[in-house]
C-alpha positions in Angstrom: 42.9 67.2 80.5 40.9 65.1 77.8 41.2 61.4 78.2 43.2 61.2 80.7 43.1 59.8 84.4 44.0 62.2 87.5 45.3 59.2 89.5 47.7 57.5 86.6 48.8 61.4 85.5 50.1 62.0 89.3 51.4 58.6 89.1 53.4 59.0 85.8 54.5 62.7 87.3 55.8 61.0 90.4 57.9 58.8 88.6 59.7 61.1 86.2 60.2 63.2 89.2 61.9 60.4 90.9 64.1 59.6 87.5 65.3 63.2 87.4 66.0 63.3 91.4 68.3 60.2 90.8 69.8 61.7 87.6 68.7 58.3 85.6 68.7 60.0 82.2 71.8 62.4 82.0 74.4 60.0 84.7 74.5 56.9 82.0 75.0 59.4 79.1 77.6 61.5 80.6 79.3 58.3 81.8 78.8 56.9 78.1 80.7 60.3 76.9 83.7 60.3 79.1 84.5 56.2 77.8 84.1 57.3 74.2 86.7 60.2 75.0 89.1 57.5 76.6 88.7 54.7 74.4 89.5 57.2 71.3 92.4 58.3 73.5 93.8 54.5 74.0 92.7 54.1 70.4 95.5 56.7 69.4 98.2 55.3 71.5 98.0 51.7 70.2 101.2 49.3 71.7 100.6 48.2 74.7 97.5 50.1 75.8 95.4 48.9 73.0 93.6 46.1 75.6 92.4 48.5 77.9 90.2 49.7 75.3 87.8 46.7 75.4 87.4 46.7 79.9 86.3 50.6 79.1 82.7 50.0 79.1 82.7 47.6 81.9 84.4 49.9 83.7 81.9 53.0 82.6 78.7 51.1 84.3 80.7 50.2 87.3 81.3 53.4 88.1 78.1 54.9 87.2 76.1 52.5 89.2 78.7 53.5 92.3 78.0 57.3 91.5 74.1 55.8 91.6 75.0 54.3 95.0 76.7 57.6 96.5 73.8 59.8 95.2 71.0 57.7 97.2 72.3 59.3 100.7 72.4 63.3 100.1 68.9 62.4 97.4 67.2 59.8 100.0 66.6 57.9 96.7 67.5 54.7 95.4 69.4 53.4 92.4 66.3 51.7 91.2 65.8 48.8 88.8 67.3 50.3 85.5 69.5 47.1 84.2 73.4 48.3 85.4 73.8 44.7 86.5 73.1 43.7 82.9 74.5 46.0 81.5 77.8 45.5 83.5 77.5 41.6 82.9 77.1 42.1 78.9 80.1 44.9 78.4 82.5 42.0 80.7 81.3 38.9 78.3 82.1 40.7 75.4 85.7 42.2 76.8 86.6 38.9 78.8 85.2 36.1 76.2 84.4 37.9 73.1 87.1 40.8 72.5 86.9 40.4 68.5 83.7 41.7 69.0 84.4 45.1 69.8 86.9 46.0 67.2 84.6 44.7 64.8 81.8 46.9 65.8 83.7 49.6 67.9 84.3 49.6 71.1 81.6 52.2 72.0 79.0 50.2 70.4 79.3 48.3 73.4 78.4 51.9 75.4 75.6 52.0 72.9 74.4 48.5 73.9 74.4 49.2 77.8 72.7 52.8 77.1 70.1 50.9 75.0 69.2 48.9 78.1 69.1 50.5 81.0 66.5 52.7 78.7 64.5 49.6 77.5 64.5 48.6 81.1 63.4 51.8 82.1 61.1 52.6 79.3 63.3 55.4 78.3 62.5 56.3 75.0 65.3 59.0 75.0 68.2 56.9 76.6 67.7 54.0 74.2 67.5 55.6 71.3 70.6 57.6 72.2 72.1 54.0 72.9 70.7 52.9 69.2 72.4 56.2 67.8 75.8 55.6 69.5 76.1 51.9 68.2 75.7 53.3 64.7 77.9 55.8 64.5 80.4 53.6 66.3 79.9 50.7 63.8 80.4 53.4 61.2 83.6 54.8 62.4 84.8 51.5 62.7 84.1 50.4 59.4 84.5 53.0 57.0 88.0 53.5 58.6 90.9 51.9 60.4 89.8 50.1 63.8 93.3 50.7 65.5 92.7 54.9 65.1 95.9 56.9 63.9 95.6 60.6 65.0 95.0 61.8 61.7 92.6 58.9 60.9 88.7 60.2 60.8 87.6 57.9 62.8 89.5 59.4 65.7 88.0 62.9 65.1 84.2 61.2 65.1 85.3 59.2 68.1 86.2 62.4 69.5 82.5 63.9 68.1 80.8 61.4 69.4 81.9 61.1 72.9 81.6 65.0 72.9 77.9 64.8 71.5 77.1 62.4 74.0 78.4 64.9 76.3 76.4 67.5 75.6 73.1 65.0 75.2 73.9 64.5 79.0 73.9 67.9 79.7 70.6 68.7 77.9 69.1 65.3 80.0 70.0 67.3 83.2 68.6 70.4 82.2 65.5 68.7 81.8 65.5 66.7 84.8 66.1 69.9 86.9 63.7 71.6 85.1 61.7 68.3 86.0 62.3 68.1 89.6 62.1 72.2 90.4 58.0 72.0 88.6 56.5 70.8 91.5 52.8 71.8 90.4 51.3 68.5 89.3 52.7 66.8 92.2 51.2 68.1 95.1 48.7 66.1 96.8 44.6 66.7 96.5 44.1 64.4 99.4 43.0 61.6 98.0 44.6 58.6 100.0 43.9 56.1 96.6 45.9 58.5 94.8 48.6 59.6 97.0 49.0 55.4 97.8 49.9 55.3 94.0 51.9 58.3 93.9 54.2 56.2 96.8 54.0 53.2 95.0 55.3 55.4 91.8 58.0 56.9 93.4 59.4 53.2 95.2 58.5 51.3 91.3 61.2 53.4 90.0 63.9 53.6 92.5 63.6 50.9 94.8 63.4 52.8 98.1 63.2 56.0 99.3 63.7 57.8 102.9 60.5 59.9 104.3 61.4 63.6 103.2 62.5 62.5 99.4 58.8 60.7 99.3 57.5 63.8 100.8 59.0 66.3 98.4 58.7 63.4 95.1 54.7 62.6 96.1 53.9 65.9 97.4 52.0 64.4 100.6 52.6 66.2 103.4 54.7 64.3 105.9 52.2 63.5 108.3 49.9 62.2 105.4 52.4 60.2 104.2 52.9 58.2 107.6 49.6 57.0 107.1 50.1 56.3 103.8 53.1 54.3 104.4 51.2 52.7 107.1 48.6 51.4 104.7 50.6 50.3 102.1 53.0 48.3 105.0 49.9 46.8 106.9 49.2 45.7 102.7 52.1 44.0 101.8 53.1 46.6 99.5 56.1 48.2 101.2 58.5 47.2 103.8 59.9 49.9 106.4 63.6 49.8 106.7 65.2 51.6 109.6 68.7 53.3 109.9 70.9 55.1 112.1 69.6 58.3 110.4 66.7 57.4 108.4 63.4 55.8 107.9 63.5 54.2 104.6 60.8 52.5 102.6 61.0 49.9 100.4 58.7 48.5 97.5 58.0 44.7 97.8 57.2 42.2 95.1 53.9 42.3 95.9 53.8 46.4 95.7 55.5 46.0 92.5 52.8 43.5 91.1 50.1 46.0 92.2 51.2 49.1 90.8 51.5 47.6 87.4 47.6 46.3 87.7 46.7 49.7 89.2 48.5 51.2 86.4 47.0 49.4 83.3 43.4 49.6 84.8 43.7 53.4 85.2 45.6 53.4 81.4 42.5 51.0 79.9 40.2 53.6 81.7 42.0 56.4 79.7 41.9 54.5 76.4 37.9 53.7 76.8 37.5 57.7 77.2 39.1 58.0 73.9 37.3 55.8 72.1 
């Protein structure tokens, strides 16, 4: 592969492999999908219920960082580092301090902000701009129509659209993280301990931790390779063993994290001097 590097391609392969283990992508959106379906429905019955509208977001990220949490133990992976905290923190400012806010702009534009960070954070080029989509439309609906939706209004049929279309974005994201995890061809190891060290460090950048068999099958090092790996990177500073009932789990340190992003722009200023 022209101007490229071996070790930051098996590096870059690890980590989307990890992302679509964890369901990074397609969790948020569907999550984002099933609060624009319920706000629109709170929209329509007004009264009473009208408040709940604004704690929807917050309570969106809650629960998809909990779904997050549950997934680690059957995936042996971790949440990672994507930004729910913030996310959660910004969507209960603006319901708890700064309600106005979110009928001015629509209530899922708040959705659209918490999509647009977790993919900033993540460098997700597809989750943010799905974010960046979902605020407009929202700010549009809201808008160009009535805030507090009536059933015939049009805002409530693209409220409906959009938390549909977000919907089906989500399930298009999991397609193509299955069809990300099951193509295992670039990830299995050539044996070089330099390499497979990055492809672990990869894999632990992105979600944290991981237990022994999930770095096997994300890295592709064979399991008694990869004790030795893990070894090395421990005896380094770079990752810190923690122990279970049931599991070995690894996790990245400040220090690991510090050197995969140095590994990572050398190898990437290697690749940019072979295009020049």
């Amino acid at each position: 592969m022209p101007a490229t590097v071996p070790a930051l391609v098996a590096a870059d392969s690890a980590r989307l492999r990890t992302r679509a283990a964890r369901h990074a992508r397609s969790l948020p959106l569907a999550a984002a999908g099933v609060a624009t379906l319920v706000i629109t429905g709170l929209s329509l019955l007004a009264g009473d219920w009208l408040w709940l509208m604004v704690l929807v977001p917050v309570a969106a990220f809650l629960l998809t960082f909990l779904a997050a949490f549950v997934l680690r133990l059957p995936t042996g992976v971790g949440v990672g580092s994507d930004g729910y905290g913030i996310a959660i923190v910004l969507s209960a400012v603006i319901a708890f301090l700064l309600p106005s806010i979110s009928f001015w702009i629509g209530v899922p534009s708040i959705l659209g902000m918490g999509l647009a960070v977790l993919g900033l954070r993540a460098s997700d080029r597809f989750l943010w701009l799905a974010g960046i989509a979902t605020m407009a439309v929202s700010f549009v609906l809201t808008t160009t129509g009535d805030a507090l939706f009536d059933p015939s209004a049009p805002t409530a049929v693209g409220g409906l659209a959009l938390g549909l279309a977000l919907l089906v974005v989500a399930g298009l994201a999991l397609r193509g993280e299955r069809q990300t995890f099951a193509s295992g061809g670039d990830a299995l190891s050539i044996g070089d301990p330099a390499t497979d060290n990055l492809r672990v460090l990869a894999v632990l950048g992105d979600a944290d931790e991981a237990d022994q068999p999930a770095l096997a099958r994300l890295t592709g090092v064979e399991e008694r390779n990869l004790a030795a790996r893990l070894h090395d990177l421990t005896e380094a500073g770079l990752v810190h063993a923690r122990i279970t009932k049931n599991r070995n789990w690894a996790q990245i340190t400040r220090e690991g994290r510090e050197e995969l992003r140095t590994r990572r722009e050398a190898l990437r200023g290697v690749a940019e001097h072979r295009k020049a």
